[in-house]
C-alpha positions as CSV (number, residue, x, y, z in Angstrom):
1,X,80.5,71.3,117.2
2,X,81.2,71.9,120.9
3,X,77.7,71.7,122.8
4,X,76.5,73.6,126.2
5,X,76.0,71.5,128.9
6,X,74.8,73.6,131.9
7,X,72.7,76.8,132.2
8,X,72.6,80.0,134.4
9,X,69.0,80.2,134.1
10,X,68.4,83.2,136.2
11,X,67.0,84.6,138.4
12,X,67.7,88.3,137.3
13,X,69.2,90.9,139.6
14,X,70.2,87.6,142.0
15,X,74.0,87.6,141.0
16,X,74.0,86.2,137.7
17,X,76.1,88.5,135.7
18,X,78.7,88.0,138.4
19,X,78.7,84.6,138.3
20,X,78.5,84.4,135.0
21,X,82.1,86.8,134.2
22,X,83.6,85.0,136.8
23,X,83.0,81.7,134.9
24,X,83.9,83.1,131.7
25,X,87.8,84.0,133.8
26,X,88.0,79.8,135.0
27,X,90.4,78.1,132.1
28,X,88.4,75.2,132.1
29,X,85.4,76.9,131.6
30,X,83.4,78.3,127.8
31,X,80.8,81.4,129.0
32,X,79.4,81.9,125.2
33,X,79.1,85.6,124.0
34,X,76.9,87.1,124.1
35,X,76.4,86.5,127.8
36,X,72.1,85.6,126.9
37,X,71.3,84.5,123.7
38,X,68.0,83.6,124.6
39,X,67.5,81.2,122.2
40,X,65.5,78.6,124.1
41,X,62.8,81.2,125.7
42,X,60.4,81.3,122.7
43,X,57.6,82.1,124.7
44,X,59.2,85.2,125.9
45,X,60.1,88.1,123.0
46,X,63.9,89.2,123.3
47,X,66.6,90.3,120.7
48,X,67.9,86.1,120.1
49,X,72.0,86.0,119.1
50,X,70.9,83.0,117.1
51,X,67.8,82.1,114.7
52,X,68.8,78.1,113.7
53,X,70.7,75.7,116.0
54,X,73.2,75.5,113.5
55,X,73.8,79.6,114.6
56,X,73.1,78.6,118.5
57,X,75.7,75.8,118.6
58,X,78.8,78.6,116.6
59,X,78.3,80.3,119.6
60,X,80.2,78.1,121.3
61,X,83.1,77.8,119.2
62,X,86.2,78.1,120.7
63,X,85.0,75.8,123.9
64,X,86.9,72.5,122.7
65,X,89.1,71.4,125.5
66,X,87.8,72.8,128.4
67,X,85.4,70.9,130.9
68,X,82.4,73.0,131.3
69,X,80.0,75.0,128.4
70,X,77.5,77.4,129.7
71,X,75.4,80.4,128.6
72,X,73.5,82.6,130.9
73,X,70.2,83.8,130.0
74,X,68.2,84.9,133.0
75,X,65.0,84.8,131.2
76,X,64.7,81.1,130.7
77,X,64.1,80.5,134.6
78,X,60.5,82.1,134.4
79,X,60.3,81.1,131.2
80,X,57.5,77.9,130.7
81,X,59.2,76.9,127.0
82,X,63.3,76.8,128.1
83,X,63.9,74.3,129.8
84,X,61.8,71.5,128.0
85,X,63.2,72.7,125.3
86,X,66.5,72.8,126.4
87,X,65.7,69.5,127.6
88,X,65.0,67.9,124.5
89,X,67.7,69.1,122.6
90,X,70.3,68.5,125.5
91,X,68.6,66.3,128.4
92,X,71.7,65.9,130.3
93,X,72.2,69.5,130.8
94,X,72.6,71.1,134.5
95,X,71.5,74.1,136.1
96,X,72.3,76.9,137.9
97,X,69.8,78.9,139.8
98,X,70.7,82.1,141.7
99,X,68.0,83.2,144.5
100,X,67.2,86.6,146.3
101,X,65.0,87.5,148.5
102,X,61.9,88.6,146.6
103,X,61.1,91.9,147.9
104,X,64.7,93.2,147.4
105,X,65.1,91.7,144.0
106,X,61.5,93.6,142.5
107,X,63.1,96.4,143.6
108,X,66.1,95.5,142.1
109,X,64.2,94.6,139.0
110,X,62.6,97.7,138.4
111,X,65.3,99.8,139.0
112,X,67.0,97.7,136.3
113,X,64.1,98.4,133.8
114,X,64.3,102.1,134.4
115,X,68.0,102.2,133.9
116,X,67.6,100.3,130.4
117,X,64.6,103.0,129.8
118,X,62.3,100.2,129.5
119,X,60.2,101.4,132.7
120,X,58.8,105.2,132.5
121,X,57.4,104.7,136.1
122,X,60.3,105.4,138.4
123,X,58.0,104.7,141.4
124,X,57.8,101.0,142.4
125,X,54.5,101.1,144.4
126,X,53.3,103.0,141.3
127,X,54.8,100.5,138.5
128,X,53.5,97.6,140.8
129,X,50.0,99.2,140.6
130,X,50.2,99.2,136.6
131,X,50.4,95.4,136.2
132,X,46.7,94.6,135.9
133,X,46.5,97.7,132.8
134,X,50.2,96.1,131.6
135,X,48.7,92.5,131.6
136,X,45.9,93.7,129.4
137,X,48.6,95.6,127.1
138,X,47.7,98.9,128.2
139,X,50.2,102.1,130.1
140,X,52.7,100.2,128.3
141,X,56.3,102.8,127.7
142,X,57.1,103.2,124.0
143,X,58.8,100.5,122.3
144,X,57.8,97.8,124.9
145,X,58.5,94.2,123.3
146,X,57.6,92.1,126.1
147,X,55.1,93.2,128.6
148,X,55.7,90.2,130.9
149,X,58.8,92.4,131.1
150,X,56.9,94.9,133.8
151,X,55.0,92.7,135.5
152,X,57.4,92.5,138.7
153,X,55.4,90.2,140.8
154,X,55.6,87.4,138.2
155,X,59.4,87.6,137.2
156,X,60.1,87.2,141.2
157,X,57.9,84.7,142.1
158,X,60.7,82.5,142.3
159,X,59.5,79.8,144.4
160,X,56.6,78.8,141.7
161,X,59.9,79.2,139.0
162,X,61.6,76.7,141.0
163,X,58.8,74.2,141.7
164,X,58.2,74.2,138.2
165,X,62.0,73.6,137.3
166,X,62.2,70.9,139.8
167,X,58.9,69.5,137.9
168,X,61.2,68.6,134.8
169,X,64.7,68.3,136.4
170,X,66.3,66.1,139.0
171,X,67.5,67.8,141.7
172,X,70.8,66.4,141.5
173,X,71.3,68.5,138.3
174,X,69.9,71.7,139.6
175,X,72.7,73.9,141.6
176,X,71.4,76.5,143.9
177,X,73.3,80.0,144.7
178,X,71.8,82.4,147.0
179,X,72.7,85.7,146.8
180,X,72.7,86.0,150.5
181,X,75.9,83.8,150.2
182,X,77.5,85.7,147.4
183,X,77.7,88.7,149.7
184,X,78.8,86.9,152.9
185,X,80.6,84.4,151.5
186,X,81.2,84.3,148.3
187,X,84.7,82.3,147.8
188,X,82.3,79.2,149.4
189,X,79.7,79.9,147.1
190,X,82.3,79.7,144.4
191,X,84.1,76.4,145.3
192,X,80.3,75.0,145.6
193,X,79.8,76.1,142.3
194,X,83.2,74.7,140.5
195,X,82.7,71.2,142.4
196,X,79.0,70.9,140.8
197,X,80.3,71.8,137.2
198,X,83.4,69.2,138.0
199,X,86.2,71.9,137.2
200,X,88.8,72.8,139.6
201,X,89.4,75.3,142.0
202,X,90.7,78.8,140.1
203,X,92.0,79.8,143.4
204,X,89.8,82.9,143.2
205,X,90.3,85.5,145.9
206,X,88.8,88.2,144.1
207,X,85.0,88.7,143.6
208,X,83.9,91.8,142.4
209,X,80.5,93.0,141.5
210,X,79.0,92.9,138.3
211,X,75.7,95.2,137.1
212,X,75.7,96.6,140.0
213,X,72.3,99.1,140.2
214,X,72.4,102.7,138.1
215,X,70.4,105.2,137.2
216,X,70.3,107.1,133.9
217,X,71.5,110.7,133.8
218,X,69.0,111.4,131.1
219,X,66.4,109.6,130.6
220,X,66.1,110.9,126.8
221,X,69.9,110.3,126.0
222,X,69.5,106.9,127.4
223,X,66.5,105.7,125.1
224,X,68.2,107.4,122.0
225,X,71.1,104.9,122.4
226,X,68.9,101.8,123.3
227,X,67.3,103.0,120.2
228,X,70.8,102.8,118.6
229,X,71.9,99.6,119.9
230,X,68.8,97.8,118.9
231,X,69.1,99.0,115.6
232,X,72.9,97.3,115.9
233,X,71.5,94.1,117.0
234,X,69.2,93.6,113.8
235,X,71.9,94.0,111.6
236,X,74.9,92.0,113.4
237,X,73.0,89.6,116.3
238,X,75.3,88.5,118.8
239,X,78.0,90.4,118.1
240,X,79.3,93.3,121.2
241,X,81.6,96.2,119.9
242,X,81.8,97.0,123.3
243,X,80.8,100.7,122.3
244,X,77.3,100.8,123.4
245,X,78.1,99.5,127.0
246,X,81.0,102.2,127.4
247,X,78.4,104.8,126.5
248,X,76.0,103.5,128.9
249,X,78.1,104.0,131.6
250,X,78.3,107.0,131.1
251,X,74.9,107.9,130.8
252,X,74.4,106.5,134.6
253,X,75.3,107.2,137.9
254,X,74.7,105.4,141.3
255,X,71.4,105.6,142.6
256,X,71.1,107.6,145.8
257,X,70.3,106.7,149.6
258,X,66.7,108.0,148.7
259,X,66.1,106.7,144.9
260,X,66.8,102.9,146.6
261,X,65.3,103.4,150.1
262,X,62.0,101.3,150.6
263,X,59.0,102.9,152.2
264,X,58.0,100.7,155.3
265,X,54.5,100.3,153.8
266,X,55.3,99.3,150.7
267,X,57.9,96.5,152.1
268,X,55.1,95.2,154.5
269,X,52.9,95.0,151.8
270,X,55.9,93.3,149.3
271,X,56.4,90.5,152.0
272,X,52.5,89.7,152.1
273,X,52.5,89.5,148.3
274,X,55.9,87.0,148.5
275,X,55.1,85.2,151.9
276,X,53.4,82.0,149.8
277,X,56.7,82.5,146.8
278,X,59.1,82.6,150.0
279,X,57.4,79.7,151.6
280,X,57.6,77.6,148.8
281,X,61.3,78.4,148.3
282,X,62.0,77.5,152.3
283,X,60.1,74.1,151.3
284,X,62.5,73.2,148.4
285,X,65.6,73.9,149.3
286,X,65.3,73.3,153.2
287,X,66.8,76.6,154.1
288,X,66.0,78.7,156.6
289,X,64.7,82.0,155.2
290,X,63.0,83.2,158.4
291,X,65.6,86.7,157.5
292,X,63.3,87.3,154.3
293,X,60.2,88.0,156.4
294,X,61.5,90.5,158.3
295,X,61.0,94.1,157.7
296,X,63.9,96.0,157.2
297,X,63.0,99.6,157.1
């Protein structure tokens, strides 16, 4: 059996699913479907594409002859059981850590959450308020499987995710992509990224935007079909018809100027709550991130 050896480990809404399609369009690279199998964040609940590591490991069939095998779950980055455990199973493995700044990424988050009709609060100052009740397990929306889920401020505290990564990884097998880069330059970004996996330049020119941010037309049509596709997922894990995502697309349109727009006192009050998070990131990766404290509203 063919086995992974590097990971898109998150963080969500920074880039990944982009990264992670382009990959899967390299010939010398295996992207296993689907895209996050979540099989190493036990700690966090999620619908797993594999129960046994006999299961995990035919996910990867098909990857024989090419140079690099990856998955890309984004949960496994805040996650405190993935990477020791991806560790002992594999403890060459590498990893790839996309980063955003904070403030525009819990935005980003949420907005994600109410899309997949996992959030019933479509006010952010107002969903931020909840976490102490959500913590507790309380004003949580029906059908919530993982609370951790809604608590925004701890799914984008990404310098404490990356201090701890760093805690049981060498640097030297940690590659980081900001998403700042991805925007202004992302054909850079990309040829960083092929020379740390050792595969060669594609020669991409092109690079689209994946999961780009949506909002549900209706709310209620939208949690009939997650309703639908999790239903799908307990009888055939891991496998994508494709149907479910064609009808979510439909169900969604671009958000507007005002549904994304940040009130200027709730961004001053988002860069207090992520100036320690942003420090910390500035001190491990020795980049200037003096843009990230600055309001933008």
């Amino acid at each position: 059996m063919t086995i992974p050896d590097f990971f898109l480990i998150g963080a969500p809404k920074c880039g990944t699913t982009s990264l992670a399609a382009w990959l899967s369009q390299h010939p010398q690279v295996f992207m296993c479907n689907p895209k996050e199998p979540f099989f190493f964040c036990t700690d966090i609940a999620a619908q797993r594409a594999a129960r046994s590591w006999n299961e995990y490991l035919r996910l990867f069939d098909g990857a024989a002859g090419t140079r690099a095998v990856g998955e890309a779950s984004t949960s496994y980055l805040r996650s405190r059981a993935a990477v020791p455990a991806i560790l002992e199973r594999l403890p060459c493995a590498r990893f790839v850590v996309c980063l955003r700044n904070p403030v525009d990424m819990v935005a980003s988050v949420h907005g994600q959450m109410v899309r997949g009709v996992r959030e019933d609060e479509r006010d952010l100052a107002a969903a931020l308020a909840l976490e102490p009740a959500r913590r507790r397990g309380e004003r949580l929306p029906p059908g919530t499987q993982e609370p951790a889920d809604l608590v925004y401020s701890e799914t984008c505290a990404l310098g404490s995710q990356l201090a701890r990564l760093y805690d049981n990884v060498d640097r030297e097998r940690v590659h980081l992509v900001f998403m700042d880069d991805l925007r202004t330059d992302p054909r850079q970004a990309w040829i960083d990224l092929q020379a740390f996996l050792d595969v060669d330049d594609d020669g991409r020119t092109a690079f689209g935007t994946e999961n780009a941010r949506a909002v549900p037309r209706s709310a209620m049509a939208s949690r009939v079909l997650r309703g639908l596709q999790r239903a799908k997922n307990r009888v055939m894990p891991g496998r994508s018809l494709g149907i479910g995502a064609a009808m979510g697309r439909a169900l969604e349109r671009p958000p507007t100027a005002e549904e994304t727009a940040m009130p200027p006192a709730l961004q001053a009050a988002l860069l207090r709550r992520f100036a320690a998070e942003i420090d910390t990131l500035e001190r491990l990766t020795g980049r200037d991130l003096s843009a990230w404290r600055k309001a933008t509203a």
